[in-house]
DRENNULUM-849388 format. One record per residue (C-alpha): residue number from 1; z, y, x. Coordinates in nm, 3 decimals. Layout:
<recs>
+-----+---------+---------+---------+
!   i !      up !   north !    east !
+-----+---------+---------+---------+
! NUM !       Z !       Y !       X !
...
+-----+---------+---------+---------+
</recs>
This chain:
<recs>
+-----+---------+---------+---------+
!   i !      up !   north !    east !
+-----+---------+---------+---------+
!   1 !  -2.381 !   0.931 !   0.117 !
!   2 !  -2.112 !   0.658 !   0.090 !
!   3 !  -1.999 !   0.546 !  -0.253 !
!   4 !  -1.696 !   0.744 !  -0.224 !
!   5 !  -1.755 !   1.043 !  -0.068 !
!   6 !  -1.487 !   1.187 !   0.181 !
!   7 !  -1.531 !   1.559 !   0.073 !
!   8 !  -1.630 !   1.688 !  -0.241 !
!   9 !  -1.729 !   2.075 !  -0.243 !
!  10 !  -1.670 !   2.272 !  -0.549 !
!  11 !  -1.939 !   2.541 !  -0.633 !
!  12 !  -1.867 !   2.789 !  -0.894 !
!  13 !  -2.140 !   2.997 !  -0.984 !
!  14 !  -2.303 !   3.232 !  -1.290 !
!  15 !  -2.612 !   3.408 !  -1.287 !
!  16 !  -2.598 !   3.448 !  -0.907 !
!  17 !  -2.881 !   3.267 !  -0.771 !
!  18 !  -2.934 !   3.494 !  -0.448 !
!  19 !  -2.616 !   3.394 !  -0.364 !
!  20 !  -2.595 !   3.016 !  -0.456 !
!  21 !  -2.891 !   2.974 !  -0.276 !
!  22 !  -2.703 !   3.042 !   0.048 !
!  23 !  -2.469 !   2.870 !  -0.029 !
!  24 !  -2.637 !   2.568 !  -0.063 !
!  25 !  -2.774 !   2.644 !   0.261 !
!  26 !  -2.422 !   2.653 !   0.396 !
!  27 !  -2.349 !   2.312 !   0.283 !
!  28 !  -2.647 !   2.151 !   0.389 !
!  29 !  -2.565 !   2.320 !   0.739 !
!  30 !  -2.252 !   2.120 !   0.793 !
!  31 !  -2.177 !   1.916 !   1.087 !
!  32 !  -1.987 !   1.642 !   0.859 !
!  33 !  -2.212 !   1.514 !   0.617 !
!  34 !  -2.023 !   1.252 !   0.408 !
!  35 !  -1.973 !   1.493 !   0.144 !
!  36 !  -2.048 !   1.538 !  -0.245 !
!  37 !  -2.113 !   1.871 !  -0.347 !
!  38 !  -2.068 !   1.949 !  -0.739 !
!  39 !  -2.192 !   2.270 !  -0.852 !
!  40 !  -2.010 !   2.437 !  -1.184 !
!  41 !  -2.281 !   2.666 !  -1.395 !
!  42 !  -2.004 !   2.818 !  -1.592 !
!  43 !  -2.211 !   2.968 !  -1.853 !
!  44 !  -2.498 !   3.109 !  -1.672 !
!  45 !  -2.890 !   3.077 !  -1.680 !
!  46 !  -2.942 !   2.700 !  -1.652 !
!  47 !  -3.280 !   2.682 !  -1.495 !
!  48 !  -3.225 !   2.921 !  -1.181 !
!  49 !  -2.975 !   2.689 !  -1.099 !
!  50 !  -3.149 !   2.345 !  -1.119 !
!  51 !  -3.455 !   2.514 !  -0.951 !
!  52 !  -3.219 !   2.618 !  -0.672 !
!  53 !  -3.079 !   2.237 !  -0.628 !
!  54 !  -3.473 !   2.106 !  -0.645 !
!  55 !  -3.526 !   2.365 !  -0.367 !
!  56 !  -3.315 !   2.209 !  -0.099 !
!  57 !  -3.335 !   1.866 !  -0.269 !
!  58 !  -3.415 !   1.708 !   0.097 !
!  59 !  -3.102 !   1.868 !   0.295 !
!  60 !  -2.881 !   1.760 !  -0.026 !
!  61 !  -2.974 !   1.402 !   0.023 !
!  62 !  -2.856 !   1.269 !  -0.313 !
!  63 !  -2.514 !   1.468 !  -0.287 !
!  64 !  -2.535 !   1.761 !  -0.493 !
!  65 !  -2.540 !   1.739 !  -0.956 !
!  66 !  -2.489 !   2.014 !  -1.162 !
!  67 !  -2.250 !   2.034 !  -1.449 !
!  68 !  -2.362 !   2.271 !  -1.700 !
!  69 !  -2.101 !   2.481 !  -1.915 !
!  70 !  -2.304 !   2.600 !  -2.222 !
!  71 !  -2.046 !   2.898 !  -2.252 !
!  72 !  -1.799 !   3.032 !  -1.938 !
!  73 !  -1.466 !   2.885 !  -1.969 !
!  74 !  -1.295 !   3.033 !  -1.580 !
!  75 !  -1.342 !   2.962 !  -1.256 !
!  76 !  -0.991 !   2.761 !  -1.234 !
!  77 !  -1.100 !   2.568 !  -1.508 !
!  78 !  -1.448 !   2.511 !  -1.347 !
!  79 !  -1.258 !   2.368 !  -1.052 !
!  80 !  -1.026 !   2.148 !  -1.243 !
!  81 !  -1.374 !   2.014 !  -1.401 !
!  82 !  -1.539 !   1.962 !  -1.113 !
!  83 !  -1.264 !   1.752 !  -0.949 !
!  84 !  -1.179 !   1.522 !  -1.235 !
!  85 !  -1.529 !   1.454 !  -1.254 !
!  86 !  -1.522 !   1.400 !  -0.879 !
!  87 !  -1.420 !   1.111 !  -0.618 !
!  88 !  -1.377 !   1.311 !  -0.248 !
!  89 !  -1.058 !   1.226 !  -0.073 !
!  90 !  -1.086 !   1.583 !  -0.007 !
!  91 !  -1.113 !   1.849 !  -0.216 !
!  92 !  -1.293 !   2.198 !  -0.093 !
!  93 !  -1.358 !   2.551 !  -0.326 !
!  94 !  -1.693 !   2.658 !  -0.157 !
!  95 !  -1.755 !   2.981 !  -0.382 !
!  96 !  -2.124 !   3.073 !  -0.451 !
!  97 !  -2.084 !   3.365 !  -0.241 !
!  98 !  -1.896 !   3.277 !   0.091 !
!  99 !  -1.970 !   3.081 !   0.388 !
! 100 !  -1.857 !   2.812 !   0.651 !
! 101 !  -1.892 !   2.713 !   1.030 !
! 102 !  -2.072 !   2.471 !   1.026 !
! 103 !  -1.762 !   2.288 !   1.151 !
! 104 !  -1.551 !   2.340 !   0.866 !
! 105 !  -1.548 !   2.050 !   0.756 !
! 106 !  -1.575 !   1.820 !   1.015 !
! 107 !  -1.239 !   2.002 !   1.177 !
! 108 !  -1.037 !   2.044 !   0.889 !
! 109 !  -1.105 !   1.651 !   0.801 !
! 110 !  -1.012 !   1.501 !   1.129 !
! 111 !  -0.730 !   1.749 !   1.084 !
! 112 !  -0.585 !   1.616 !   0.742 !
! 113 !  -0.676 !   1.221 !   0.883 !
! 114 !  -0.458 !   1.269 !   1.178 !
! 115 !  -0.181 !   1.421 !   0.975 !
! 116 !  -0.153 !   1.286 !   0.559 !
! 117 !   0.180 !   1.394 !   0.528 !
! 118 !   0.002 !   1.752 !   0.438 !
! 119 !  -0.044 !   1.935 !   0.166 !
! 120 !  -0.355 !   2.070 !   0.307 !
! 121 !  -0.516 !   2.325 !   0.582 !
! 122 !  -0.651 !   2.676 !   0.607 !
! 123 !  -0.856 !   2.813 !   0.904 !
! 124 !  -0.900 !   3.136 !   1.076 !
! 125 !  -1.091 !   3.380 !   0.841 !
! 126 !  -1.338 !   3.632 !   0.870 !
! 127 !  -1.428 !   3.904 !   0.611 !
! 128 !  -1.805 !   3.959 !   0.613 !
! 129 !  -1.902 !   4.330 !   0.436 !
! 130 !  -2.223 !   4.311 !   0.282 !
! 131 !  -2.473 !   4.486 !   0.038 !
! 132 !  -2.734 !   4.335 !  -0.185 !
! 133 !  -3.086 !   4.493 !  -0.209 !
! 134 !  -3.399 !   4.414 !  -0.465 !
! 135 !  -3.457 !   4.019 !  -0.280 !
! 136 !  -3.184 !   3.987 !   0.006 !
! 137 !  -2.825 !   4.020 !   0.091 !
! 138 !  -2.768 !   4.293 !   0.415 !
! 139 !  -2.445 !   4.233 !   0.645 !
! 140 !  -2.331 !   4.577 !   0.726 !
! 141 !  -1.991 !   4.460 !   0.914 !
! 142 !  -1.701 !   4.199 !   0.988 !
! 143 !  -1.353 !   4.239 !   1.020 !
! 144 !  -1.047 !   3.967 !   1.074 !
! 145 !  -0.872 !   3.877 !   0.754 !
! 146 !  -0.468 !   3.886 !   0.800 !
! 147 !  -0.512 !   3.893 !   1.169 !
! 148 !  -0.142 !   3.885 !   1.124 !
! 149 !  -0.090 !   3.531 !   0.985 !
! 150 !  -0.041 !   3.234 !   1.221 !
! 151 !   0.046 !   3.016 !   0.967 !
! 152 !   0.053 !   2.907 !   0.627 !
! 153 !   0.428 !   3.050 !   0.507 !
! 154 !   0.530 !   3.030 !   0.172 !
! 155 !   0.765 !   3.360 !   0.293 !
! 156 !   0.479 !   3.576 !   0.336 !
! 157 !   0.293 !   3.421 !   0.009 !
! 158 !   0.543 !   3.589 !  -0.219 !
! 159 !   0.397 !   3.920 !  -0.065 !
! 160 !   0.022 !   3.822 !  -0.172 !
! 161 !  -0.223 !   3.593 !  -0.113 !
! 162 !  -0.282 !   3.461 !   0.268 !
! 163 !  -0.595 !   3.204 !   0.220 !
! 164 !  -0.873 !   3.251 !   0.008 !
! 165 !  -1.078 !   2.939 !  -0.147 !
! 166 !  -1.293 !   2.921 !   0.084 !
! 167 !  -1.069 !   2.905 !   0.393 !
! 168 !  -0.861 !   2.595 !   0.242 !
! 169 !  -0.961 !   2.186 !   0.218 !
! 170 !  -0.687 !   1.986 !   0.006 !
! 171 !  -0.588 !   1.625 !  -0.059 !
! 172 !  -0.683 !   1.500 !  -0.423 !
! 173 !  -0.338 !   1.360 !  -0.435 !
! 174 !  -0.184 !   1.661 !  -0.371 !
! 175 !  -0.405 !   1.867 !  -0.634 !
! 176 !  -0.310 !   1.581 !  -0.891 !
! 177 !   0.024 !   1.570 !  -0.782 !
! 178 !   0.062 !   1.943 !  -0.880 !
! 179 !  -0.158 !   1.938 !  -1.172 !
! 180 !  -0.419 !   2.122 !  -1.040 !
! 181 !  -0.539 !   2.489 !  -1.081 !
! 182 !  -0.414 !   2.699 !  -1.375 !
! 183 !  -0.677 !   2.757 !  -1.632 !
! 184 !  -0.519 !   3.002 !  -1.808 !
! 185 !  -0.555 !   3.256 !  -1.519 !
! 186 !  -0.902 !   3.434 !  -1.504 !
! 187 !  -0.808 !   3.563 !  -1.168 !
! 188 !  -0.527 !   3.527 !  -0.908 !
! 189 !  -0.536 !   3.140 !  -0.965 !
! 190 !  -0.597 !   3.031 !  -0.594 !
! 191 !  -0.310 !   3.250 !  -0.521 !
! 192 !  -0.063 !   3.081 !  -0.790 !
! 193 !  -0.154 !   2.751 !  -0.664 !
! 194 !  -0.119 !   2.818 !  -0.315 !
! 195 !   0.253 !   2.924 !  -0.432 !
! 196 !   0.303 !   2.585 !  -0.599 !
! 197 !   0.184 !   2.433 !  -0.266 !
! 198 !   0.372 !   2.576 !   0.018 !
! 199 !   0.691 !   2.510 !  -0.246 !
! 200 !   0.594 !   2.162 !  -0.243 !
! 201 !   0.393 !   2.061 !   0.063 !
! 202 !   0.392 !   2.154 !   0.451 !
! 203 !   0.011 !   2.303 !   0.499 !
! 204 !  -0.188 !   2.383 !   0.799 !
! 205 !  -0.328 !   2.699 !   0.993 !
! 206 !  -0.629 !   2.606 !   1.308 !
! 207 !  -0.605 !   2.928 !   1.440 !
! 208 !  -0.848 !   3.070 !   1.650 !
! 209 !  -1.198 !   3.126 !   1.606 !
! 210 !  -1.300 !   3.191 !   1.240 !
! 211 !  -1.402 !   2.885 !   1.040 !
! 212 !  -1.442 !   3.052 !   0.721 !
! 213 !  -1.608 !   3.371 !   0.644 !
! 214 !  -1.460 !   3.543 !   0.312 !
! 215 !  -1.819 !   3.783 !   0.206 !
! 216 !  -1.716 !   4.145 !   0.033 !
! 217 !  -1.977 !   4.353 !  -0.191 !
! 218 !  -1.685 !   4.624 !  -0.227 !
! 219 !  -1.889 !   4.876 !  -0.410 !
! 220 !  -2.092 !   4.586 !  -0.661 !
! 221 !  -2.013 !   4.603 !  -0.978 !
! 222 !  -2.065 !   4.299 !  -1.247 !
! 223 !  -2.139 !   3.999 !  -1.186 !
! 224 !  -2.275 !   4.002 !  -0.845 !
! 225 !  -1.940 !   4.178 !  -0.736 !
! 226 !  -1.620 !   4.040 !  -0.564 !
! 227 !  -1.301 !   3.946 !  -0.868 !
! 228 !  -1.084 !   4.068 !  -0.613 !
! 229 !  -1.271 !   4.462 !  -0.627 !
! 230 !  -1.484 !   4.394 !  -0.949 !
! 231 !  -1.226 !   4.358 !  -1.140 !
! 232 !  -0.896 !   4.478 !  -0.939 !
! 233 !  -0.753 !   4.564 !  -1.278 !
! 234 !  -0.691 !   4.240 !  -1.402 !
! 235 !  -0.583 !   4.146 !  -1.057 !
! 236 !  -0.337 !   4.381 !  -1.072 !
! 237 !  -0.210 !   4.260 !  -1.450 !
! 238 !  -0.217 !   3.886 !  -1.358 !
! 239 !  -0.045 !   3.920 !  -1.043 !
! 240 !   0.224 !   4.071 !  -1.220 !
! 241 !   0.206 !   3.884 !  -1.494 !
! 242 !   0.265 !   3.544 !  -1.257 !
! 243 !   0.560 !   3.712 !  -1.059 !
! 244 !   0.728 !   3.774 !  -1.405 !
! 245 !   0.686 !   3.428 !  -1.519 !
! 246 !   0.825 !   3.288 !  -1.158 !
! 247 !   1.095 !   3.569 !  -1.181 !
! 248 !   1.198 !   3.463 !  -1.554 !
! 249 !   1.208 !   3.094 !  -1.452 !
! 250 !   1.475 !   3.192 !  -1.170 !
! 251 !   1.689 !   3.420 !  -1.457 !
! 252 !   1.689 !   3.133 !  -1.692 !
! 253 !   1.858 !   2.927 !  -1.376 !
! 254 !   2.072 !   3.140 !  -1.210 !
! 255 !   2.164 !   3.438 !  -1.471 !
! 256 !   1.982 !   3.815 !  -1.405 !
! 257 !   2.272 !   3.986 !  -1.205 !
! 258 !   2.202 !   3.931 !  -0.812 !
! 259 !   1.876 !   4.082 !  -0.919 !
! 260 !   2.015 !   4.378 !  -1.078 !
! 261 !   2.234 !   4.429 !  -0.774 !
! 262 !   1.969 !   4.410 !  -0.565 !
! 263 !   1.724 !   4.606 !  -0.757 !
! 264 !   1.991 !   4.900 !  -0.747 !
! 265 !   2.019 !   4.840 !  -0.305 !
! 266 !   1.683 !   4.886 !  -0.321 !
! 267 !   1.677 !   5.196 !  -0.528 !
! 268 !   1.941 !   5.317 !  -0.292 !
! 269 !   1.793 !   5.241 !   0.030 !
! 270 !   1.449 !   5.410 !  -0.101 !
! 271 !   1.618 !   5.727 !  -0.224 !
! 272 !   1.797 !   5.765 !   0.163 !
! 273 !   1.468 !   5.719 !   0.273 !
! 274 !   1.275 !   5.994 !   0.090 !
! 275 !   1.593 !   6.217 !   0.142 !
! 276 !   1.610 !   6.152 !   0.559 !
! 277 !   1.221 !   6.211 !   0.527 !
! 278 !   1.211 !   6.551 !   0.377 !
! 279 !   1.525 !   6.706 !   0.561 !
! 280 !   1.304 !   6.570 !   0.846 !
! 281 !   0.976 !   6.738 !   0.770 !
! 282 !   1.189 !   7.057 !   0.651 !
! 283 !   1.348 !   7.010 !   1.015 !
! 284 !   1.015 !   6.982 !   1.228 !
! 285 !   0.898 !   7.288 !   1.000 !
! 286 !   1.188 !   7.515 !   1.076 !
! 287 !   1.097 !   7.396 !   1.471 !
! 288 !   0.747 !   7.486 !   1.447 !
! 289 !   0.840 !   7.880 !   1.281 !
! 290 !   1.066 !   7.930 !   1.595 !
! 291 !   0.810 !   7.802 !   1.829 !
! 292 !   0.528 !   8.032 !   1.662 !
! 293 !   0.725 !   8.351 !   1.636 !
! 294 !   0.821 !   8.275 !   2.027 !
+-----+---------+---------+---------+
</recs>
């Protein structure tokens, strides 16, 4: 490990040990090995996760510390801890609970060297469904996530979320440059910064074959479940909630009524809809009597 790494992995983790410890597995595994890899305990059981970094002490080689948080305090603030306290050119969110090619790295590196003018790259991603037992994790299916997205567009951002942490690798600079991830969000935060970033920055999409693999426990609840399922009620309120600060900021600029008027199109074109729709259906009934009494 060089003094200054090139890549420095973020790990957030609590209580999950089962799934940090393939994660660290996952690391070790890559093909690019000038890496740092600094593992956030935000709150959680201290000693599962120092045994876990003892564990695999050989494959880390020196590149892995821990940084304790006596009390949770988010994972967007656990990444904005781990990278001040970092010194990778790179900067990478490898959750406790997803997983890499073991060419993530290496690609998306040469990718970001042969272009610096980005703002970063996401990869192809994969969603992995899986169930936890009493000692192992069990696959039970894969699917494509956004098969439909070829590239990273800030147009199809404002929709929802097209990258997940695991499927992105950033520039420092540009993390400093826009002040990093937003602590006050529990959830939603990769999204909100991924907003700030296609505003500011051209990023990258290697398409083709998955790099990234995005794991879903739909059905666990707690803490060994998915944010984006676990707790799909605060998703919903803080997705809101960062559209109405975004959609406040462009009142303040440009006064409220273009909205209005379009707000009211929109009621308009919805209300044609649902009308063409049911003198449709009440068309294709009337159809089917005559056809029946024939």
């Amino acid at each position: 490990m060089s003094t200054t790494p090139t890549v420095t992995i973020v790990t957030r983790t609590k209580d999950r040990a089962i799934l940090l410890d393939r994660a660290i597995r996952d690391v070790i595994a890559q093909t690019f090995e000038d890496f740092e890899m600094v593992i956030v305990n935000d709150g959680g059981r201290p000693e599962e996760v120092d045994a876990l970094v003892a564990k695999y002490a050989d494959g880390l080689k020196g590149r892995a510390r821990v940084i304790h948080n006596p009390e949770s305090t988010g994972m967007e603030h656990a990444s904005n801890q781990a990278i001040t306290s970092s010194t990778g050119r790179y900067i990478c969110i490898h959750d406790d609970d997803d997983t890499w090619a073991p060419s993530f790295l290496q690609t998306c590196t040469a990718h970001l060297e042969a272009n610096p003018e980005l703002g970063g790259v996401a990869v192809r991603t994969e969603i992995v469904l899986e169930k936890l037992t009493a000692n192992s994790v069990q696959e039970i299916g894969r699917m494509p996530a956004w098969p439909e997205i070829h590239q990273f567009s800030l147009s199809r951002l404002v929709r929802s979320n097209i990258a997940v942490p695991i499927s992105c690798m950033y520039p420092r600079k540009v993390i400093e440059d826009l002040g990093g991830f937003r602590s006050d969000l529990p959830v939603v935060g990769d999204w909100e910064f991924h907003i700030r970033l296609a505003v500011a920055y051209d990023v990258a999409f290697i398409d083709g074959k998955p790099l990234a693999f995005w794991h879903q426990r739909r059905q666990q609840k707690g803490v060994l479940g998915n944010s984006v399922f676990a707790g799909a009620k605060d998703h919903a309120y803080f997705d809101l909630k960062v559209r109405d600060e975004y959609l406040r900021d462009y009142v303040r600029r440009n006064g409220i009524g273009a909205l209005l008027w379009q707000a009211a199109v929109f009621e308009d074109m919805r209300h044609s809809s649902q009308t063409f729709f049911s003198w449709a259906n009440w068309k294709v009934r009337r159809v089917l009597s005559v056809l029946r009494k024939r």
